[in-house]
C-alpha positions in Angstrom: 17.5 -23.8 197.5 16.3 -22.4 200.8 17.8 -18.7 199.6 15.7 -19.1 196.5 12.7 -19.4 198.5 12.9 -17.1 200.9 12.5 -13.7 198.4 9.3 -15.3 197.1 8.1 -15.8 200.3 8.7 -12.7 201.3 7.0 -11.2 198.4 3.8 -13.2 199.1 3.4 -12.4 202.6 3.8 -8.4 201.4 1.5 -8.9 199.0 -1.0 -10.5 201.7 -0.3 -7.6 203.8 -1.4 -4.8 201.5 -4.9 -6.9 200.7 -5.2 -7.2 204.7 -4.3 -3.6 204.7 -7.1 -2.5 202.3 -9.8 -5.4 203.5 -9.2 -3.8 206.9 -9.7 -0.7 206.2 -13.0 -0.7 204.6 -14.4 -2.5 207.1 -17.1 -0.9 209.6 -16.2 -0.4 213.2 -17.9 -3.3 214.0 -15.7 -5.7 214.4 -15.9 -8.5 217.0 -14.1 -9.4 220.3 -12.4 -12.6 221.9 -10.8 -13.1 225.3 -8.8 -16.3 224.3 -8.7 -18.7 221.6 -6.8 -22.4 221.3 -5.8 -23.7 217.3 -3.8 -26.5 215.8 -2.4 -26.9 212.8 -0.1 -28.8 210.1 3.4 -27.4 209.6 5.5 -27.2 206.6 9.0 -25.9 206.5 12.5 -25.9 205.3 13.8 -28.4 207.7 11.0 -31.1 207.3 9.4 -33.4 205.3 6.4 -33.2 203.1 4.8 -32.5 206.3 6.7 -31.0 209.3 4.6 -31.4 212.1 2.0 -30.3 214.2 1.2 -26.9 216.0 -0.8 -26.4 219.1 -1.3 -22.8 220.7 -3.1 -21.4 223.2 -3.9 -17.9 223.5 -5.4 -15.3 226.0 -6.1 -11.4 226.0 -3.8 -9.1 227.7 -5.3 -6.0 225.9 -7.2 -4.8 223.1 -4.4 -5.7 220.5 -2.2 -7.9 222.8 -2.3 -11.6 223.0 -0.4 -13.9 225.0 0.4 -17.3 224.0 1.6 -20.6 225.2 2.5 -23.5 222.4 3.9 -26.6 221.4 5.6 -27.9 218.3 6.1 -31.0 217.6 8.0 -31.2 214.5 10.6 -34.1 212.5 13.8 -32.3 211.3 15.8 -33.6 208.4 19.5 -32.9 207.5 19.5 -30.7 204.5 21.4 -33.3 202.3 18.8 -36.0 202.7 17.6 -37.8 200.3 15.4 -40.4 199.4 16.6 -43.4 197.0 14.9 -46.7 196.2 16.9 -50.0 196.8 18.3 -51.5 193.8 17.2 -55.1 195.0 13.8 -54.1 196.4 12.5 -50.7 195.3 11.9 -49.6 198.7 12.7 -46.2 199.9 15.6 -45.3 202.3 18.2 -42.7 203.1 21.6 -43.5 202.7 24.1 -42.1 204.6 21.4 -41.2 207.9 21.8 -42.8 210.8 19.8 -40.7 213.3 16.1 -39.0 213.4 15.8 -35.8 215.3 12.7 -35.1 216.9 11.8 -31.6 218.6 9.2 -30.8 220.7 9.2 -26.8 220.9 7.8 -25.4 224.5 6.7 -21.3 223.8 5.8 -18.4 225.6 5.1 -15.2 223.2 3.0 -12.9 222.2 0.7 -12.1 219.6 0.0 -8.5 218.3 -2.8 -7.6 216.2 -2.0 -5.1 213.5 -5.2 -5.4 211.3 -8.6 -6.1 212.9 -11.3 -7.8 210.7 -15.5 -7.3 210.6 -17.6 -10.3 211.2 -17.8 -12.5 208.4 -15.4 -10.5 206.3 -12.1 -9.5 205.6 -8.8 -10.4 207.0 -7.0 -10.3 210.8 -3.4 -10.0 210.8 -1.4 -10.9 213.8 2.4 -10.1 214.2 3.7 -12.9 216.5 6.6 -14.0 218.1 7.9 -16.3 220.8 10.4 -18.1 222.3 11.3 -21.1 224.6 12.9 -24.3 225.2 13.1 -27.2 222.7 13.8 -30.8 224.2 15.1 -33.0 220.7 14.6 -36.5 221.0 17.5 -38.8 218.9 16.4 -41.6 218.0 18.7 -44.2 215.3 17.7 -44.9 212.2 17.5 -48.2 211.4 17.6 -50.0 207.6 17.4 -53.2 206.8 20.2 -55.2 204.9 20.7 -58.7 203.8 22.7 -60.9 205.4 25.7 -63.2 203.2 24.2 -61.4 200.1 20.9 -63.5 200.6 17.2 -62.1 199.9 16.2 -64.8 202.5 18.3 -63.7 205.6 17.8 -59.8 206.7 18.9 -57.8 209.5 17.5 -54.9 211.0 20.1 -52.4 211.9 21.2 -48.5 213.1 22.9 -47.5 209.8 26.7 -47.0 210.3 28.9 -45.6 207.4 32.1 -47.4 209.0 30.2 -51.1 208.7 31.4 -52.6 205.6 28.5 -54.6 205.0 26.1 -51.1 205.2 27.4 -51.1 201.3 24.2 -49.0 199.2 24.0 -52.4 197.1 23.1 -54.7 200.7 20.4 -52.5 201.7 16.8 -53.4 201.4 14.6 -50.6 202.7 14.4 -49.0 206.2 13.7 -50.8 209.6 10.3 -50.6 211.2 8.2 -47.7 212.3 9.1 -46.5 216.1 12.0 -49.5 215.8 15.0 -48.2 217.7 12.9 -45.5 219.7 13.7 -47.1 223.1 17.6 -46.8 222.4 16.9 -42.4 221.6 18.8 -39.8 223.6 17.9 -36.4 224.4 19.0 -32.9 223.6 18.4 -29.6 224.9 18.0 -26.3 223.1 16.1 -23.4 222.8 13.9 -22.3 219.4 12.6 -18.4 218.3 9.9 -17.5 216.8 8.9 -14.5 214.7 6.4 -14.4 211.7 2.5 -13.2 210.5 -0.7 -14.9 211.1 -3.5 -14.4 208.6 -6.9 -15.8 210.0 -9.7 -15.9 207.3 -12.6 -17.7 209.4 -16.3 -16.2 208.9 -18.2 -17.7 212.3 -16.9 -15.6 215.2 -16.3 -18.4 217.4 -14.0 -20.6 215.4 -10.8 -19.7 213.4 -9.3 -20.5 209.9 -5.9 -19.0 208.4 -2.5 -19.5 208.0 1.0 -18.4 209.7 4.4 -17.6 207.8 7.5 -16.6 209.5 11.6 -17.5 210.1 12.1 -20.0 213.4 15.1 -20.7 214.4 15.9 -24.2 216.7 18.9 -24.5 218.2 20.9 -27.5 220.7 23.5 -26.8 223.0 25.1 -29.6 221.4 26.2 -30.8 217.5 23.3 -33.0 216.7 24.6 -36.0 214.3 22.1 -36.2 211.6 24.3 -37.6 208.9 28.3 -38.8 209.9 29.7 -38.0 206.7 28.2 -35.1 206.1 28.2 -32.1 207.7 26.1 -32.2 210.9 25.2 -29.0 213.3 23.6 -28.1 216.4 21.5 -24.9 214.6 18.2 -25.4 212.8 17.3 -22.1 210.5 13.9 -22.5 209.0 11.3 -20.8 207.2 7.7 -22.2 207.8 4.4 -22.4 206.5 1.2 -23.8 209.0 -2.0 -24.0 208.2 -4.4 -23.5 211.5 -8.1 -24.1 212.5 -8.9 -23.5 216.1 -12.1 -21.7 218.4 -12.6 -18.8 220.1 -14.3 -17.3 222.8 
């Protein structure tokens, strides 16, 4: 699925780069300046959920074109066989067969190149970016909850365990509590890289609107278990869309 999507998102970030291209082109030489500038923004991407995470960047000027940036990701990864079923008993939503949550928080250093400058309140700037740095994964279990002696009465909260008998698809209710388990997470090291576009609409010179596109990839110096019976690794491809809003000055 993943190789399906990356030709088409290829083709739409070309296609965003000739109409930056052109917009930039016809614009006067008036275009405005900015010594740093600090945005946020919600993540989606091939290795997360419906939303990914969050973004934070901060960015100062080196020269003219040159940016450099400090930033933090904060993101929820999911193995790519994961999916979401409803208990037979219950209707809630779990995932069978997951018994951990992976967690990265994504320390970067980079830089950020302006190829395409833009004219007050028009047009587009495009930014080629890139960055790398090291990524601190935080492993926490996840928990379900099952019934205890086939009874709707009598439940048990619970770090799902494929060797456990009574972790059957039929005795499981939902999933545990939010944060529940948290205190009992491990930690793994890594490092993550960076490279993509950014594409920054905004029409008021001192605050910022667009959106980035680009390839990370995460990666632990140890197999992070995800899944037991499937098949887990310690390398995290992903493509990525965020969308950004952040000031300037």
């Amino acid at each position: 699925m993943l190789l399906f999507r990356i030709p088409r998102l290829l083709l739409s970030v070309a296609a965003l780069v000739l109409l930056g291209t052109g917009l930039a082109q016809g614009q006067t030489q008036d275009s405005y300046e900015y010594n740093s500038e600090f945005i946020w923004g919600i993540n989606k991407n091939s290795s997360g959920g419906l939303i990914g995470g969050f973004v934070f960047k901060k960015s100062r000027k080196m020269t003219d074109r040159l940016f450099e940036t400090f930033g933090l990701e904060v993101m929820n990864v999911k193995h790519s066989q994961e999916v979401r079923q409803s208990a037979r008993a219950t209707g809630n939503y779990f995932i069978f067969g997951k018994s951990n949550y992976l967690y990265s928080f994504r320390l970067q250093y980079g830089r950020d190149y302006i190829l395409f400058d833009k004219a007050p309140q028009q047009g587009v700037e495009i930014k080629a970016v890139g960055a790398i740095g090291p990524s601190i994964g935080i492993v926490a279990p996840y928990y379900i909850e099952r019934m205890v002696d086939n009874s709707f009465f009598v439940t048990v909260h619970e770090q799902y365990d494929p060797n456990n008998p009574e972790h059957r698809f039929e005795n499981i209710l939902g999933t545990g509590n939010l944060f529940e388990g948290l205190g009992e997470s491990s930690l793994q090291l890594g490092v993550n890289l960076k490279l993509g576009l950014s594409f920054e609409f905004g029409t008021v010179k001192s605050s910022v609107t667009g959106f980035e596109v680009g390839f990370l990839l995460d990666t632990y110096f140890n197999k992070i278990i995800l899944m037991p019976t499937a098949e887990n690794k310690a390398v995290f491809p992903t493509v990525y869309f965020t969308l950004f809003y952040g000031s300037r000055k």
